[in-house]
C-alpha positions as CSV (number, residue, x, y, z in Angstrom):
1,X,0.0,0.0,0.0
2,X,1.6,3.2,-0.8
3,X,1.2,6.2,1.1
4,X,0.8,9.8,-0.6
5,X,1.2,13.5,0.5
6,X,-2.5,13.9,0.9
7,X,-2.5,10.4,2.7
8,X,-0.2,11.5,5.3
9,X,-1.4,15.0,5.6
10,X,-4.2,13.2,6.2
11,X,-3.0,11.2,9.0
12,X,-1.8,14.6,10.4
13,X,-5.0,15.9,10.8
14,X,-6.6,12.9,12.4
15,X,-4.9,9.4,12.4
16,X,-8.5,7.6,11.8
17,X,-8.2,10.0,8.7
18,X,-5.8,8.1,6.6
19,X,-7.8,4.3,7.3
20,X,-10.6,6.1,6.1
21,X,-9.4,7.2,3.3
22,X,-7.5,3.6,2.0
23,X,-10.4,1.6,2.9
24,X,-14.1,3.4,3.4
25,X,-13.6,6.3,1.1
26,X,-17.6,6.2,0.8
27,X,-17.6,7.9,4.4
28,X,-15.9,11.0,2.9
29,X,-18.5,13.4,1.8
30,X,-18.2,14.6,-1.7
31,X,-16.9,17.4,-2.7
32,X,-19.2,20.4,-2.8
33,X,-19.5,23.0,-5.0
34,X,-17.4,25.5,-3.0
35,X,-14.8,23.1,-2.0
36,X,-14.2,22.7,-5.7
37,X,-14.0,26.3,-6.0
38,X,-11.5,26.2,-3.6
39,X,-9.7,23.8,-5.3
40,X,-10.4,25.5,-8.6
41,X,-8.9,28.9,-7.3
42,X,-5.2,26.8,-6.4
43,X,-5.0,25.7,-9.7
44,X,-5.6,28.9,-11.4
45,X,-2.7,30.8,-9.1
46,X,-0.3,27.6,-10.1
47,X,-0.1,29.0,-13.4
48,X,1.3,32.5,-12.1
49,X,3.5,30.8,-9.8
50,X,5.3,28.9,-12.3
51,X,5.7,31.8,-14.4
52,X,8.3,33.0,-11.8
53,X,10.3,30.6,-13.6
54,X,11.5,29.4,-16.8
55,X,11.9,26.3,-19.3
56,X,9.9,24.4,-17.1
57,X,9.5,20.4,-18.0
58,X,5.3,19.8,-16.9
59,X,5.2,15.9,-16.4
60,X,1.3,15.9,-15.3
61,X,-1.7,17.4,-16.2
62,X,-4.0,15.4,-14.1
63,X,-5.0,13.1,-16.5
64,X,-5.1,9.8,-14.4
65,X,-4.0,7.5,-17.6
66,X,-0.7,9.3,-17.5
67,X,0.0,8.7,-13.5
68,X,1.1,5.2,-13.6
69,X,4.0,6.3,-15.6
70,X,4.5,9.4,-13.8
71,X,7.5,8.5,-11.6
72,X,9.5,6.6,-14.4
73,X,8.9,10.1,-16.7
74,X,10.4,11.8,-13.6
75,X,13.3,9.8,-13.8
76,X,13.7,10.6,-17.4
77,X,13.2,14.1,-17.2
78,X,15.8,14.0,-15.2
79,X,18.6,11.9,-16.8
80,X,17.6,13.7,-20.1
81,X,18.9,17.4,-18.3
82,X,15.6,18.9,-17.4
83,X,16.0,21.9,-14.8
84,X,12.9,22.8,-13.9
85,X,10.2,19.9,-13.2
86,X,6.6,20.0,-12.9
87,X,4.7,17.6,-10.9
88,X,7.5,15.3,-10.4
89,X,6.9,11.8,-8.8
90,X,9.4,10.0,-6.1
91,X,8.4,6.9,-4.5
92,X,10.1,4.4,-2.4
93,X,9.8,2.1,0.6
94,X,5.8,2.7,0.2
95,X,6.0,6.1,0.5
96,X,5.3,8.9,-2.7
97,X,4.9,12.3,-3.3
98,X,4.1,14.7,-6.6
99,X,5.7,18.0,-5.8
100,X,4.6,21.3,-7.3
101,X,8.5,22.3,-8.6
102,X,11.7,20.4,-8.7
103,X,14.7,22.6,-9.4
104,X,17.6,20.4,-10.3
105,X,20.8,22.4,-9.2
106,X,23.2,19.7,-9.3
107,X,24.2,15.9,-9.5
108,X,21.2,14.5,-7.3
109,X,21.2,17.8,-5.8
110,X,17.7,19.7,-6.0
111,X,15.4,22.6,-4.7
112,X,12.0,22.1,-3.5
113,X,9.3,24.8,-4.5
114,X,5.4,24.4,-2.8
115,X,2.8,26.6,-4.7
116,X,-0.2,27.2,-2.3
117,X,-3.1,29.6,-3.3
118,X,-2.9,30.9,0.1
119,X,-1.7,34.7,1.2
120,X,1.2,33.1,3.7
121,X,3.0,30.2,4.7
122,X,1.1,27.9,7.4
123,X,2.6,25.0,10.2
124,X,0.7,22.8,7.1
125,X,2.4,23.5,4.3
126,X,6.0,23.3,6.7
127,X,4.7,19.3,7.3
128,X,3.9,18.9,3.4
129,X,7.2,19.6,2.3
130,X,9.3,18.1,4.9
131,X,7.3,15.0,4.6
132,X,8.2,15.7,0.4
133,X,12.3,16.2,1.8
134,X,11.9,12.3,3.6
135,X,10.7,10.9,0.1
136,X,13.1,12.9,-1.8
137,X,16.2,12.0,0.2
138,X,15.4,8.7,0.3
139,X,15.4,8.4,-3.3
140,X,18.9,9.5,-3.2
141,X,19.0,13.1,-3.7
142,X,20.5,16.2,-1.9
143,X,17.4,18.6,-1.2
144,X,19.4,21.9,-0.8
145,X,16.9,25.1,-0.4
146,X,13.1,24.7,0.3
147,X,10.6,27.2,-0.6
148,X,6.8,28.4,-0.4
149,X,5.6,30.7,-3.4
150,X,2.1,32.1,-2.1
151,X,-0.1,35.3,-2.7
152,X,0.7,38.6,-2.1
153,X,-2.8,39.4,-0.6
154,X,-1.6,43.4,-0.7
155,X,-1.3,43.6,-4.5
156,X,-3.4,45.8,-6.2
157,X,-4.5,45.1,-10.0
158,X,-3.4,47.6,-13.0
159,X,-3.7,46.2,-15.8
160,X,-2.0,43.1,-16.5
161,X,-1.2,41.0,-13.4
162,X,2.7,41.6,-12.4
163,X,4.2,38.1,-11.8
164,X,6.9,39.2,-9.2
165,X,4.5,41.4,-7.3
166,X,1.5,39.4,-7.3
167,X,3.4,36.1,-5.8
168,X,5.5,35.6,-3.2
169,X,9.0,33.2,-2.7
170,X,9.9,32.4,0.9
171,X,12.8,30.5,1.7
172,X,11.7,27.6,4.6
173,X,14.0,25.2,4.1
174,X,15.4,25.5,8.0
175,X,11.9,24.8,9.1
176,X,11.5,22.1,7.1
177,X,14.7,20.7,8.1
178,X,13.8,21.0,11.7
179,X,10.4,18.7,11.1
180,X,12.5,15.8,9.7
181,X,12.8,13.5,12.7
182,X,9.8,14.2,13.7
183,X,8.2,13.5,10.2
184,X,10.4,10.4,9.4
185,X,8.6,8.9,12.8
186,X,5.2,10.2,11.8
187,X,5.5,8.4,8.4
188,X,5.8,5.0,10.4
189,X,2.7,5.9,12.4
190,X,0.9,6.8,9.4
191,X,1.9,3.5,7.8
192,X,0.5,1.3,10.4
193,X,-2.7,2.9,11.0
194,X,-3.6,2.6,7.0
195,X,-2.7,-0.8,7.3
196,X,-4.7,-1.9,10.1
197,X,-7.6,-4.5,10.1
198,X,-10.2,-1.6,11.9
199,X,-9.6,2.0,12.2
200,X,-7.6,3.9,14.8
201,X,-10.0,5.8,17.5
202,X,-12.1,8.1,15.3
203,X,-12.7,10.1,19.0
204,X,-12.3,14.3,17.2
205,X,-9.8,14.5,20.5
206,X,-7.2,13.3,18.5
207,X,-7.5,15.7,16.1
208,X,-4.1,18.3,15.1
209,X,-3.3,20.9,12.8
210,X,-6.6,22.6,13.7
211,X,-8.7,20.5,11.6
212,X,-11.5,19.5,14.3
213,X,-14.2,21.0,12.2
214,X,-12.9,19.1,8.5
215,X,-13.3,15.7,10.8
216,X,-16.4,16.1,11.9
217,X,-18.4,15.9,8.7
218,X,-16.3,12.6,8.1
219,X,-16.8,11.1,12.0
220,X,-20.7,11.6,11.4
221,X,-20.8,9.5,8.7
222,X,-18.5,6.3,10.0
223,X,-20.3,3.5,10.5
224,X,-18.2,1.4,12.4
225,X,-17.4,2.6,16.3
226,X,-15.6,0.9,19.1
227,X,-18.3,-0.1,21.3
228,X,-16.8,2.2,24.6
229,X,-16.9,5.1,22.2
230,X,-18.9,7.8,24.3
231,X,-20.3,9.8,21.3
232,X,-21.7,6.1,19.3
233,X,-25.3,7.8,18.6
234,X,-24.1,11.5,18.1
235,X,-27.2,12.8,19.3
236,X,-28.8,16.5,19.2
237,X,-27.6,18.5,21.9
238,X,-24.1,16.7,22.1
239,X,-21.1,18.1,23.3
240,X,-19.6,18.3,20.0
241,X,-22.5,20.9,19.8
242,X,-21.1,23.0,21.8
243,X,-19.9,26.7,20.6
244,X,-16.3,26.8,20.1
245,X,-15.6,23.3,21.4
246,X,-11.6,22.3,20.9
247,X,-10.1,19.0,21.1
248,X,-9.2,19.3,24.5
249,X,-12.4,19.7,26.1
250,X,-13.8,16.6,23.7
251,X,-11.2,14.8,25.3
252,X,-12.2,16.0,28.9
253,X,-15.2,14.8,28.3
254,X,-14.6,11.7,26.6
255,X,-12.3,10.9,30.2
256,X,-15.7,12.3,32.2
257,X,-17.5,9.8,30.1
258,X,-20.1,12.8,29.0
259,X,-21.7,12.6,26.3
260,X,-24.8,16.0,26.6
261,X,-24.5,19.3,26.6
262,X,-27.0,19.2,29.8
263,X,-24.8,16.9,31.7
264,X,-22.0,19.1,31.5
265,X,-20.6,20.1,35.1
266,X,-21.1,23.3,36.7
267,X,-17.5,23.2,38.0
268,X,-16.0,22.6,34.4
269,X,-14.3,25.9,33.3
270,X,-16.5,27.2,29.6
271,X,-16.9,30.6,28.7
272,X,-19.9,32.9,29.6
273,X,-21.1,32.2,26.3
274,X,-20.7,28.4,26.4
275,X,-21.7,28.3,29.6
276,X,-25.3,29.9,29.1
277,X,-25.6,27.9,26.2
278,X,-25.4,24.6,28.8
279,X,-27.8,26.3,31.0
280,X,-30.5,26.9,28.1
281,X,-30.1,23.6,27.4
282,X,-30.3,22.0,30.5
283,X,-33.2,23.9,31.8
284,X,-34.8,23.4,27.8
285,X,-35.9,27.3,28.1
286,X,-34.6,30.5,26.3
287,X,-32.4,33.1,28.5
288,X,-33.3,36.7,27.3
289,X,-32.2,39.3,28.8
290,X,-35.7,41.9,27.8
291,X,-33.9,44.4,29.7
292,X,-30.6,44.6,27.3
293,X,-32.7,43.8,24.5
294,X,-35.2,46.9,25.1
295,X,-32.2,49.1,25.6
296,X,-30.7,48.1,22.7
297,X,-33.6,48.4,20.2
298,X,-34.5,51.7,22.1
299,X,-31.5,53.1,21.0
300,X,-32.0,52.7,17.1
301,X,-32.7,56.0,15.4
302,X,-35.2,56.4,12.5
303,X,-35.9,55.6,9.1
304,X,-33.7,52.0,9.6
305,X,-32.3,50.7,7.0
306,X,-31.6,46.9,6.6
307,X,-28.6,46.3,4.7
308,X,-26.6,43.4,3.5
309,X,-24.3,42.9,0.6
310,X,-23.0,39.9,-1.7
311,X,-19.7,40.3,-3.2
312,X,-17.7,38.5,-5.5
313,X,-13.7,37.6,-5.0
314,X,-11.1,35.6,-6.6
315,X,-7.5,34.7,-5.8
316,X,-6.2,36.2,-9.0
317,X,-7.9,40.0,-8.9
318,X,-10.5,40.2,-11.8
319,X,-10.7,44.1,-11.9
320,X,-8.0,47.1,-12.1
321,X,-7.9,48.7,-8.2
322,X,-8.6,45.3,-6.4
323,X,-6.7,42.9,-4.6
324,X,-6.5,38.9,-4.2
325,X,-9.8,37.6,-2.1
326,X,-11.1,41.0,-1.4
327,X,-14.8,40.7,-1.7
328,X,-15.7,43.3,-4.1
329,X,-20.0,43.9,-3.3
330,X,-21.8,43.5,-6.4
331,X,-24.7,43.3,-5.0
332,X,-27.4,44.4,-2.0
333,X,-30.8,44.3,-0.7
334,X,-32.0,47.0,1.2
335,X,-35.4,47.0,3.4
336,X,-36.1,50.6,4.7
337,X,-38.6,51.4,7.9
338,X,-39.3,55.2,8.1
339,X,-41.0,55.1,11.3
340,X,-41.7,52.5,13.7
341,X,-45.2,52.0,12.4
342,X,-44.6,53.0,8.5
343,X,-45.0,50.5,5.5
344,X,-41.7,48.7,4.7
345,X,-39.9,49.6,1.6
346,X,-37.5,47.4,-0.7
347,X,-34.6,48.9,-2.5
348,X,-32.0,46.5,-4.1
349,X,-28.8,46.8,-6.6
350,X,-28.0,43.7,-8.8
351,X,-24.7,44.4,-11.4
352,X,-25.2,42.5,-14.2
353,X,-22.7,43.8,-17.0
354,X,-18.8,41.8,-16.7
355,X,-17.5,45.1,-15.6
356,X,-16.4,46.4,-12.2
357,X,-19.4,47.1,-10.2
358,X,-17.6,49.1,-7.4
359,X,-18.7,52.6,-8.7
360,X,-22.4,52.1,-10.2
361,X,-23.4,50.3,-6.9
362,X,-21.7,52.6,-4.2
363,X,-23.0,55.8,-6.4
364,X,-26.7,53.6,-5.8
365,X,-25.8,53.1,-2.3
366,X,-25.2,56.6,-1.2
367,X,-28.3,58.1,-2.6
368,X,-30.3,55.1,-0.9
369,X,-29.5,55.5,2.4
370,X,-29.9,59.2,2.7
371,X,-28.1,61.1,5.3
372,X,-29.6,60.2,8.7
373,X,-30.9,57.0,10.2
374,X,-29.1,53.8,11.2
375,X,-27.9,51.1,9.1
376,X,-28.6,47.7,10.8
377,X,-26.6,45.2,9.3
378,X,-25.6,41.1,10.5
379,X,-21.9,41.1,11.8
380,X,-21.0,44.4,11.0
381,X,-17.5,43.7,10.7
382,X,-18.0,42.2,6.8
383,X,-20.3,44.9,5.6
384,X,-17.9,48.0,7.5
385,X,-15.0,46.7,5.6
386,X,-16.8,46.3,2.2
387,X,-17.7,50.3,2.8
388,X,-14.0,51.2,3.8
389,X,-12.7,49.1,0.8
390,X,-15.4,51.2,-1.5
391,X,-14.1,54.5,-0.4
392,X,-10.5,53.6,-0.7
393,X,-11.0,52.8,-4.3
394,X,-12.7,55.3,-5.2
395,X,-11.7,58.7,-2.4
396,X,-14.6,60.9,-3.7
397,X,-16.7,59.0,-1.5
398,X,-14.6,58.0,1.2
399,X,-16.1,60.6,3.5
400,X,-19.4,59.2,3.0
401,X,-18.2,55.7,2.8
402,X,-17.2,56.8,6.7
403,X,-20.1,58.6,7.1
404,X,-22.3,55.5,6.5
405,X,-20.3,53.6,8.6
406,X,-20.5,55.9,11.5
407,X,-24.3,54.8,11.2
408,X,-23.8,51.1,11.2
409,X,-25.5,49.0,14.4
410,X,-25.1,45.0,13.9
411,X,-28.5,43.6,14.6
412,X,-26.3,39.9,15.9
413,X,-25.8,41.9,18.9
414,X,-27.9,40.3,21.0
415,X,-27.5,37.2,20.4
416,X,-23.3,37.1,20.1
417,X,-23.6,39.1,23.2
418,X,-25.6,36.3,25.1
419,X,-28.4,38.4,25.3
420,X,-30.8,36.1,23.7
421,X,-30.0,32.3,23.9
422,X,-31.4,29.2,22.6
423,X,-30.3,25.9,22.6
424,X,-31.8,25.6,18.9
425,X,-29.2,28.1,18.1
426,X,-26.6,25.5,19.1
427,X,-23.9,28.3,20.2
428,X,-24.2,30.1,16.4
429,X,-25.1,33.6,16.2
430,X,-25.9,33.2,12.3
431,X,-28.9,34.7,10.7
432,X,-29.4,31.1,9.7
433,X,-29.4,29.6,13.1
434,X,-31.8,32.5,14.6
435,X,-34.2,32.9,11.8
436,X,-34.8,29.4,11.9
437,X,-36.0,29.6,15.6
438,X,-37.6,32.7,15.8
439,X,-38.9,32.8,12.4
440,X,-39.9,29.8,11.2
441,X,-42.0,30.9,9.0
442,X,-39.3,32.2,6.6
443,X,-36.8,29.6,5.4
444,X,-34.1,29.3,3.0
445,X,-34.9,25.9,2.2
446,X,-36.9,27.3,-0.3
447,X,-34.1,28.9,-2.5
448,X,-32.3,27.7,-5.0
449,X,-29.5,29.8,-4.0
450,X,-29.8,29.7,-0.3
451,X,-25.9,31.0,1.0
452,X,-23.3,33.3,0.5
453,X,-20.7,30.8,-0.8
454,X,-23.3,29.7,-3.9
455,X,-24.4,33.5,-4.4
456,X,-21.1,34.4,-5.1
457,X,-20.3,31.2,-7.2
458,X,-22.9,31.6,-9.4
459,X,-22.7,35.3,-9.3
460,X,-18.9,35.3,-11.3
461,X,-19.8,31.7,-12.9
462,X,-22.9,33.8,-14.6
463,X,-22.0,36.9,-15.0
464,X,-18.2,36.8,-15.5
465,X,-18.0,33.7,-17.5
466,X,-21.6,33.1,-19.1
467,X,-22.1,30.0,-17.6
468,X,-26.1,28.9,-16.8
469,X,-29.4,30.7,-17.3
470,X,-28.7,34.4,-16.7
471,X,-32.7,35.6,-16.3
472,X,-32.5,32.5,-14.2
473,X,-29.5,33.1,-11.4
474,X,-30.6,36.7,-11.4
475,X,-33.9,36.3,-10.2
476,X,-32.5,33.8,-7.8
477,X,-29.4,35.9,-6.7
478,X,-32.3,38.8,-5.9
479,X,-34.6,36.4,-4.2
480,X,-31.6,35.6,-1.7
481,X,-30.3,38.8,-1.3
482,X,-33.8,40.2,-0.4
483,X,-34.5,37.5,2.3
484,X,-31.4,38.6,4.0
485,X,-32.7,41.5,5.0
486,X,-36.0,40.6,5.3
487,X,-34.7,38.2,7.8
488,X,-33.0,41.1,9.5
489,X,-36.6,43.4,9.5
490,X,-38.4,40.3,10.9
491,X,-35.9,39.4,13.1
492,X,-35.6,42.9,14.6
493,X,-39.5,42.7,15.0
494,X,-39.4,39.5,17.3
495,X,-36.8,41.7,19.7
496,X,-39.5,44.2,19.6
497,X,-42.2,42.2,20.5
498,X,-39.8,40.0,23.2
499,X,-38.8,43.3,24.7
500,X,-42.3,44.9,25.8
């Protein structure tokens, strides 16, 4: 059985992980449409990454009839005087690896290169490689500098992309060096729990690199549990429920043998927040506090204006004036109260041309949201930055960019503050999570484009590269948008009512 990168990656995350993978790969959830997007955005920044270099020898293109012969084209490449190698293949002693860039520098002498689509190096990418150095060196050769070429998150678009100041090179090679022994002995233990008859504990306390919430998905769906596993039914209301759970506590509580949120001690050390979550589950009743709530709403100066946007973002920047990732709106709903009696309005902005929509929207935005009145918003933090980022492109409104913000009041407040809390919520503070309890009557179950993720997909897949039904993702993009603040006006409503 040979073990790959991702297979001991893998095993890094969670050492059930890698058994999984070799022999119930049906327990993996597939790949979803923004995971693929994720993937999608890596292999459009390999292209720019390579381009840092030149006369570069590309050995695999994905195509899977072409791997089997992958690590014998490697060695050719090599023996035939190829410099710069592309998706090279080593394998020995049942370990392989297909790295990004191999830079031959000398007689069995080589330079590693990792291309990651992200804007820095992380602990992960330092494990990749080194486990990359074990497989290289013991095929034979002398890896002399390690590297990490990643995105330069503070470049700014004009015109043509600039190779050397869009990506980044940074030299890691003494990291790497200083993860050897300890990868060399984590390749043994990832070697004997793929190999196994039954998989290693799948408890998430065993969990590393940070991955608790990637294992979960996967730990819902095994089938097979030891029979003293405490968490065997994963029922509602579990620990691994709880807001901001880490692997330390699911291992307290696996030793405490406690499997509810409810039977949690009173003496175990949570956070306020966690620890009135426990209690509103325990006690199976809502804790509102009417008197923060009512001071809160009472606060809120007329006409209100609901606001939320969608943006669209991509690791390589699509328009002049923006940078890598930053969420450029492109969209917003807007439901406007007057008074606290008057008939709710609907405003909303939708660009639809394959042009920046920066200008057109904010010009929109400023002369809908007049001069006075507050602008409730959920987590202000997202929609704040969108407003700075619009008035930093373009300065002729960046005073009323800051003017609007100066007006902003985040609706979430009461319930990230622990002002309202219900075990339904199960320690989230999202729209989602509240509406859903104190609003059931509206549901995005309904729409076909029901999160931000998909809006924004289908948003750039649509408009950017004329992929689907136009007529059809627009009315569906609006239909979202809308209920977002809708949500927000009905939501604010409930406080109302909750707070008399």
């Amino acid at each position: 059985m040979i073990i790959s990168k991702s297979d001991y990656m893998a095993y890094l995350r969670h050492p059930a992980w890698i058994w999984v993978l070799k022999h119930k790969k049906e327990w993996i959830p597939p790949v979803d449409p923004a995971t693929q997007a994720m993937f999608d955005a890596g292999n459009e920044f390999e292209q720019y990454a390579e381009a840092r270099f030149s006369d570069i020898t590309k050995l695999w293109s994905g195509d899977f009839k072409e791997y089997d012969s992958l690590t014998a084209r490697t060695e050719e490449a090599i023996k035939s005087g190829a410099k710069v190698l592309s998706q090279a293949r080593f394998e020995k002693d049942g370990f392989a690896c297909i790295c990004d860039l191999v830079v031959v520098v000398g007689d069995h002498e080589v330079d590693l290169v990792e291309i990651k689509s992200s804007t820095g190096v992380k602990d992960e990418h330092i494990y990749d490689l080194a486990f990359q150095t074990v497989v290289l060196e013991s095929c034979g050769y002398k890896v002399r500098n390690i590297s990490v070429v990643f995105v330069n998150n503070k470049y700014v678009r004009d015109g043509e992309i600039d190779i050397d100041a869009y990506t980044v090179q940074e030299d890691v090679t003494e990291r790497v060096k200083a993860k050897l022994e300890e990868t060399e002995h984590q390749m043994v233990g990832a070697k004997l729990a793929a190999n196994v008859v039954d998989p290693p504990d799948v408890n998430p306390r065993h969990c590393q690199l940070g991955s608790l919430q990637d294992w979960l998905p996967i730990y819902r769906n095994i089938d097979y549990l030891p029979l003293d596993h405490i968490f065997s039914k994963d029922p509602e209301y579990s620990i691994l429920d709880l807001q901001r759970i880490n692997v330390k506590m699911i291992g307290d509580f696996t030793d405490m043998e406690i499997e509810m949120l409810a039977d949690i001690p009173d003496d175990y050390k949570l956070s306020e927040k966690q620890r009135l979550q426990v209690i509103a589950t325990r006690d199976d009743t809502p804790i509102i506090s009417k008197e923060k709530i009512k001071e809160f709403l009472d606060e809120l100066k007329f006409p209100l204006y609901f606001l939320d946007y969608e943006t669209l973002a991509d690791v390589v920047p699509v328009f002049d004036g923006t940078r890598p990732y930053q969420q450029v709106p492109c969209q917003y709903s807007l439901h406007i109260l007057r008074t606290p009696d008057g008939e709710l309005e609907h405003i909303e902005y939708l660009h639809q041309e394959k042009s920046n929509p920066s200008r057109p929207l904010a010009e929109q935005l400023v002369r809908d949201l007049g001069e006075s009145g507050d602008i409730i918003v959920w987590n202000q933090g997202f929609e704040m930055s969108r407003n700075r980022e619009l008035g930093e492109m373009m300065p002729e409104h960046a005073e009323r960019m800051k003017a609007i913000n100066d007006r902003v009041v985040d609706l979430m407040t009461p319930f990230s503050r622990g002002w309202y809390v219900d075990k339904r919520f199960k320690g989230s503070a999202s729209i989602k999570k509240v509406l859903l309890v104190i609003v059931p009557e509206l549901s995005y179950a309904v729409l076909d484009i029901n999160n931000g993720g998909d809006a924004q997909r289908m948003w750039m897949e649509t408009v950017l590269e004329g992929k689907h039904d136009k007529e059809k993702v627009i009315y569906d993009l609006l239909k979202y948008c809308e209920l977002d603040t809708l949500a927000m006006v009905e939501i604010y409503k409930k406080l109302k009512e909750i707070s008399l």
